[in-house]
N, C-alpha and C positions, 0 to 999 in steps of 0.2 A: 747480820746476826752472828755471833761471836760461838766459836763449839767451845768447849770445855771438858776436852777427853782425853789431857793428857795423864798417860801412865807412868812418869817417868822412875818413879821409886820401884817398880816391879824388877826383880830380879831373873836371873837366867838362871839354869839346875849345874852352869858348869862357869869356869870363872870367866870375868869380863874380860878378859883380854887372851886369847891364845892365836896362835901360830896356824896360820894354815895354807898349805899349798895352793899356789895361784891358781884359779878356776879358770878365771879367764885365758890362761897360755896355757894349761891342759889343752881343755873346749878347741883349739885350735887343729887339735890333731886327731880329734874321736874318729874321724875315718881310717887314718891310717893306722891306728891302735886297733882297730876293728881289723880289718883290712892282712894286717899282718900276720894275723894268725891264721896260717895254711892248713890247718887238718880239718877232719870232718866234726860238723858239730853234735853235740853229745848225746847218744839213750838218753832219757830221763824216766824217771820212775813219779806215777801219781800217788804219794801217799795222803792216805786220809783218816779221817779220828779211830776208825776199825784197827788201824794199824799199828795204833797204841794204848791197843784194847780200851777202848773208848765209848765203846758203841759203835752206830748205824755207820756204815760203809756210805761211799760215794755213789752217786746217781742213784738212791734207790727209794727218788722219790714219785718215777714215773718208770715204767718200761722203756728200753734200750730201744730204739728203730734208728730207720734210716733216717725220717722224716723229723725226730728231736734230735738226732745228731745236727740234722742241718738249720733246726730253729738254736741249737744249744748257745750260750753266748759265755765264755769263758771273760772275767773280770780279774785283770792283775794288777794286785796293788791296793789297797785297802784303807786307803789315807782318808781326807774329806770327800774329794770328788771318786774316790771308788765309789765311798758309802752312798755317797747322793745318788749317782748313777745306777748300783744294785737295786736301793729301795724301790727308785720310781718306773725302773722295769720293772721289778718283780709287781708292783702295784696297779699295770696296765692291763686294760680290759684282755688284750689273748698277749697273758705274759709266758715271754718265752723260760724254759728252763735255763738255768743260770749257776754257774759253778764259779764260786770264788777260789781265786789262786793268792795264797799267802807266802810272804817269804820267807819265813820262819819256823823251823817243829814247832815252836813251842807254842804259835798261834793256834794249833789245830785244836790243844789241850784249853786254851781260853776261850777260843770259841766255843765248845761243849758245856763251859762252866759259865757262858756268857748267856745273854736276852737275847743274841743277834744282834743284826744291825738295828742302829736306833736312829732317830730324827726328828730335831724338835724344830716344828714349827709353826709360829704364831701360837705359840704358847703349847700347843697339842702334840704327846710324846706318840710319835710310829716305832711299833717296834716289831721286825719282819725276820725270822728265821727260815723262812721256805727257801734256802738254797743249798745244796750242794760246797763243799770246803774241801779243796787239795794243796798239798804241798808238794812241790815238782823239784826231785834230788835227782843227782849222777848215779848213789847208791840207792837199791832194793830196799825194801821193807826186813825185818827180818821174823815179824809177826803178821799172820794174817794172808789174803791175799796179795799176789803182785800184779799191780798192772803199768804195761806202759804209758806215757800219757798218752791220751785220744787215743787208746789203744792199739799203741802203731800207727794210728791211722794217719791223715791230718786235722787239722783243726780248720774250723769254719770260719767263728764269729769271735775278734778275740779284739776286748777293749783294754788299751795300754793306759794303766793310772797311775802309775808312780811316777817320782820326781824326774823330773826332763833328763837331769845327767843319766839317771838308768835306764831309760825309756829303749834307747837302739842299742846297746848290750843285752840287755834282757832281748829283743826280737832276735836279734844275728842268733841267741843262743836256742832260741825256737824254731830256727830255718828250715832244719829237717822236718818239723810239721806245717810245715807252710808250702804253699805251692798256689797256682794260679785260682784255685777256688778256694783260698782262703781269705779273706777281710781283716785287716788290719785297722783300729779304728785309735786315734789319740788323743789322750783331754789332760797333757800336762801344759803347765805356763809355758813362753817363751814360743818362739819360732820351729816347727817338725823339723829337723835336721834333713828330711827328703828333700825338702825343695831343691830344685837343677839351684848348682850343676852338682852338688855335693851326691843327691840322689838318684840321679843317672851312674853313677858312679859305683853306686853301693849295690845297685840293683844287678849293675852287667857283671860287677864280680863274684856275687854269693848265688847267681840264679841263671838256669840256663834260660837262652831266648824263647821268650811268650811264656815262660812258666810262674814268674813273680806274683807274687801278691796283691792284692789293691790295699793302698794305702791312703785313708781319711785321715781327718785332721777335723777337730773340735776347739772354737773357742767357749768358753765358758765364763759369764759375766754375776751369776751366783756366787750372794758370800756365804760362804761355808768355814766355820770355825770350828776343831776340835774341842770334846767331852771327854772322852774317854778313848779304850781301845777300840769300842766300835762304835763309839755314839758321836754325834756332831751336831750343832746348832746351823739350818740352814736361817742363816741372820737377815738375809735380802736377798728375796726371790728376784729372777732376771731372767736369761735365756741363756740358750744353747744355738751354736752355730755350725753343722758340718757340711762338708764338703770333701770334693778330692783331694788329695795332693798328689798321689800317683797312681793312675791309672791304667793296669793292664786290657789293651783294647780285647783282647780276644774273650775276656769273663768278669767284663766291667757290672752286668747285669747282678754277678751273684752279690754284690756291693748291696744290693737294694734293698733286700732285708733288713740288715742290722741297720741302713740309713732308716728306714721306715719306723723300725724299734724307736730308736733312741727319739725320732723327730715327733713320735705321737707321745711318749712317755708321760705322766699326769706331771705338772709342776717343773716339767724341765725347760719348756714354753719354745720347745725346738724348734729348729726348720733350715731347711738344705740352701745349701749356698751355692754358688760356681767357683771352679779354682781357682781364679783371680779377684771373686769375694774373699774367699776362705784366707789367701796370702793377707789379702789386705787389712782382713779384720784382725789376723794374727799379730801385725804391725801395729795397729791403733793399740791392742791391746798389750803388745814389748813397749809402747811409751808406756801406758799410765803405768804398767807394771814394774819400770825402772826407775819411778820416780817413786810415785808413793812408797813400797813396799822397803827402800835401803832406807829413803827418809825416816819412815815410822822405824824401824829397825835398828836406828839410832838414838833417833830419839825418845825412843822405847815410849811412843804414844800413840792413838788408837787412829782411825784415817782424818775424822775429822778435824783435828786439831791443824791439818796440814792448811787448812784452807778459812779459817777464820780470819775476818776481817783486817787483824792489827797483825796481822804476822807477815811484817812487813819481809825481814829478813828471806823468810818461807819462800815468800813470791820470787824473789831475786835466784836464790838458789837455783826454785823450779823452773823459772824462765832461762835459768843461763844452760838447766839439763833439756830443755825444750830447743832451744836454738842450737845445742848439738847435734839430738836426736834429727830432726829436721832436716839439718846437712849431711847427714848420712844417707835419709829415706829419700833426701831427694838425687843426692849423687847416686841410691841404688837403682830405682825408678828410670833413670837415663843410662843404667848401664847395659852393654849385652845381655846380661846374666838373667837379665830378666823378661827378658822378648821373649821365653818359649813358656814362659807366664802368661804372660799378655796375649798373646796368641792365640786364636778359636782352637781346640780340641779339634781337627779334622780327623781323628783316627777312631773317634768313637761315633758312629751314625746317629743322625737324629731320632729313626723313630729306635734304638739302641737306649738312647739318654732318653725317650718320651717314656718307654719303659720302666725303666730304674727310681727314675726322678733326679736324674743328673743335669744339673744345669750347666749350659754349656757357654753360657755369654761369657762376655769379656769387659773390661775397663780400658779408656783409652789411657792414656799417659800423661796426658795433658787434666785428665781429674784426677788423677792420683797426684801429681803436682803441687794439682790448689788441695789436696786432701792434707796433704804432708807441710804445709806450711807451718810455721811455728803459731802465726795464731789460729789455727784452727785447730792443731794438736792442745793450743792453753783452754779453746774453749771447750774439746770434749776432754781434759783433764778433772777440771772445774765441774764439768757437768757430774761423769762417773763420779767426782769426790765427794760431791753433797751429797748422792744416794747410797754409796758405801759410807758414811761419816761415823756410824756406830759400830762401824766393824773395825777386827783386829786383822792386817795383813796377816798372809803367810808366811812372810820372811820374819815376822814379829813374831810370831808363833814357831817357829824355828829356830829362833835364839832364843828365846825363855823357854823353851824344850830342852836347849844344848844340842839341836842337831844342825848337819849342815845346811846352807842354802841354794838356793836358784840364783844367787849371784852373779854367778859365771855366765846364767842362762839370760839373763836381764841385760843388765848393762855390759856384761862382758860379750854380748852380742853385738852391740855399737863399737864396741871397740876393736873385734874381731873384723865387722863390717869393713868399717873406715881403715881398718892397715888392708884388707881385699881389696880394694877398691882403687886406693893408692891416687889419692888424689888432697896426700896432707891433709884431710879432714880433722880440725880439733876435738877431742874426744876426752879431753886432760881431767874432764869435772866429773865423767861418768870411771874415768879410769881412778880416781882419787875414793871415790865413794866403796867402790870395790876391794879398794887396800882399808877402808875404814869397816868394812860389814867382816872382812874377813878376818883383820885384827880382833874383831867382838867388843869395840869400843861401846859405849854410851856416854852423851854428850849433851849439854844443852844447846839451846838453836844457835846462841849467840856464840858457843865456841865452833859450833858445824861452817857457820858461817865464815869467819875467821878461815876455818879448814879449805872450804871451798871457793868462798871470793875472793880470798886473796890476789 
């Protein structure tokens, strides 16, 4: 059966074609950008609507204790998957209190004049204001109360949802409230930049020994399409997958919380994975996300169109970005880099993970293998694209916004891969797509095609 959901007349809010610096050979260096900067990281100050005479101040929609300090769940980032995430916490039978962190003044003034967060699905609008709203600056308030953030303290429960490239600049700049009982939890696209060896790396230089954070990792298979500034179309319900990525053995336990939150949440349909789940399903989901989301993004048409019967061109394309991706996952899969992946967790005890609900198994290498094959990456391409078919990618929604994308985070991941790996890996068609998304082209298939099989 044939889809018929091309958008290609739709336009973008900024012009078709501009200039932008390469993501993919930035991405290359985020640790050492990170990294380089020697001093201590900053005060910050929690300003909130009170502080622009706005009204109601922060947290005061329950009493301060110990006991909500450590249910509290700070949310940064306010995009689709914030909003999806806030609502269906705040909506859970013992919902914990929940304080949204925005990047912007000027959001704190549109959230007062806003519904809240909103979400439509299956036709029925939710619309959830019970949260808490901070803006976290270098400078003081200069009306109003001051408070630090977590009040000097540290923070507990802190979900990362903004776009992948800000995801570990925003943490580094949070360090000072981080420490070994705090939880880090991530639900941007693309691969966690923690994974060894990068995050062994990052940990032993911003953290003294044993004191680091525990760091999750969230695949998220929900399509979520923006409405507005806080409202979103949850378009096709699906699941949620966390797990570890890094592990601090000696306060792995306080992890279990926020994994328990987000895993019962109503309609997030979660459930805990092992670290070598959690890697792998992050990989399954950097293919379809390298394929579909530059495709549609070009073609400025909606997912289904990618996979309709006559599009023959389509298949060729997506076969020839499959049979890259492939020789990369499987050159990664046999390299070093990845045995301390594959690995049982010996540093965390079992009845330690029977506790928490950390699952501790492993994959051998020989199924990630046959997992990574090119036809079995075409037939869960294929599968995901029929069930997303009426949705608008993200990156499609980010060029008819005018903002930037996850490019760099997608395909400029295979291409990053394959020069690490250093084993001449061809990567030319996912490197070409990259200089096409960034340029901000639109094109028909037959001239994409031209572009890429040549």
């Amino acid at each position: 059966m044939a889809f018929r959901y091309t958008l290609c007349r739709l336009s973008p809010t900024t012009p078709t074609r501009r200039t932008v610096k390469s993501m993919a050979s930035s991405r290359q260096s985020w640790l050492n950008v990170i990294l380089r900067d020697k001093g201590q990281p900053p005060k910050l100050f929690a300003w909130n609507p009170s502080n622009l005479g706005l009204g109601r101040g922060t947290h005061e929609h329950e009493p301060r204790n110990d006991l909500q300090l450590h249910r509290r769940i700070y949310i940064l980032g306010l995009g689709n998957l914030g909003r999806l995430f806030a609502n269906q916490l705040c909506t859970s039978a013992d919902a914990p209190p929940i304080t949204l962190v925005v990047h912007r003044k000027e959001l704190l003034s549109s959230w007062t004049q806003s519904d809240g967060i909103e979400i439509l699905r299956s036709g029925v609008l939710e619309k959830n204001k019970n949260f808490d709203i901070e803006w976290w600056a270098d400078d003081p308030p200069t009306h109003g109360s001051v408070r630090e953030v977590a009040d000097g303290d540290k923070l507990g429960n802190i979900i990362i949802a903004t776009k992948a490239s800000a995801a570990m600049p925003m943490v580094d700049r949070l360090r000072a409230y981080l420490d070994r009982t705090s939880t880090v939890v991530f639900t941007q696209n693309g691969m966690c930049r923690l994974w060894p060896p990068h995050g062994d790396d990052y940990i032993s230089n911003r953290y003294s020994a044993g004191n680091a954070p525990n760091f999750l990792g969230c695949v998220t298979t929900h399509g979520v399409t923006s409405q507005g500034l806080f409202k979103s179309l949850h378009a096709s319900q699906a699941d949620v997958s966390i797990g570890p990525v890094y592990m601090n053995p000696t306060s792995a336990d306080s992890s279990g919380y926020v994994m328990q939150a987000i895993s019962s949440a109503p309609h997030l349909n979660g459930s805990r994975v092992s670290r070598a789940d959690l890697w792998a399903l992050q990989l399954d989901k950097l293919v379809i996300n390298s394929i579909i989301n530059p495709l549609t993004a070009i073609l400025r048409c909606k997912n289904g169109y990618l996979f309709s019967e006559n599009a023959v061109i389509i298949k060729q394309v997506m076969d020839r970005l499959l049979k890259e991706a492939s020789d990369v996952l499987q050159a990664l899969v046999s390299h070093p880099s990845s045995s301390d992946i594959l690995r049982p967790q010996t540093d965390i005890t079992s009845a330690r993970a029977d506790e928490t609900g950390i699952d501790l198994s492993t994959i051998s290498r020989d199924a990630l293998l046959a997992r990574f094959t090119a036809d079995q990456l075409r037939t869960m391409l294929y599968a995901v694209g029929h069930k997303v078919a009426d949705n608008v990618s993200s990156m499609l929604q980010d060029v008819l916004a005018g903002k930037p994308t996850e490019i760099g985070d997608f395909n400029g991941w295979f291409v990053d891969a394959a020069g690490a790996i250093g084993q001449e890996l061809d990567v030319s068609t996912h490197r070409k797509l990259i200089e096409l998304v960034e340029q901000g082209v639109s094109m028909d298939i037959t001239k994409l095609g031209r572009q890429l099989l040549a």
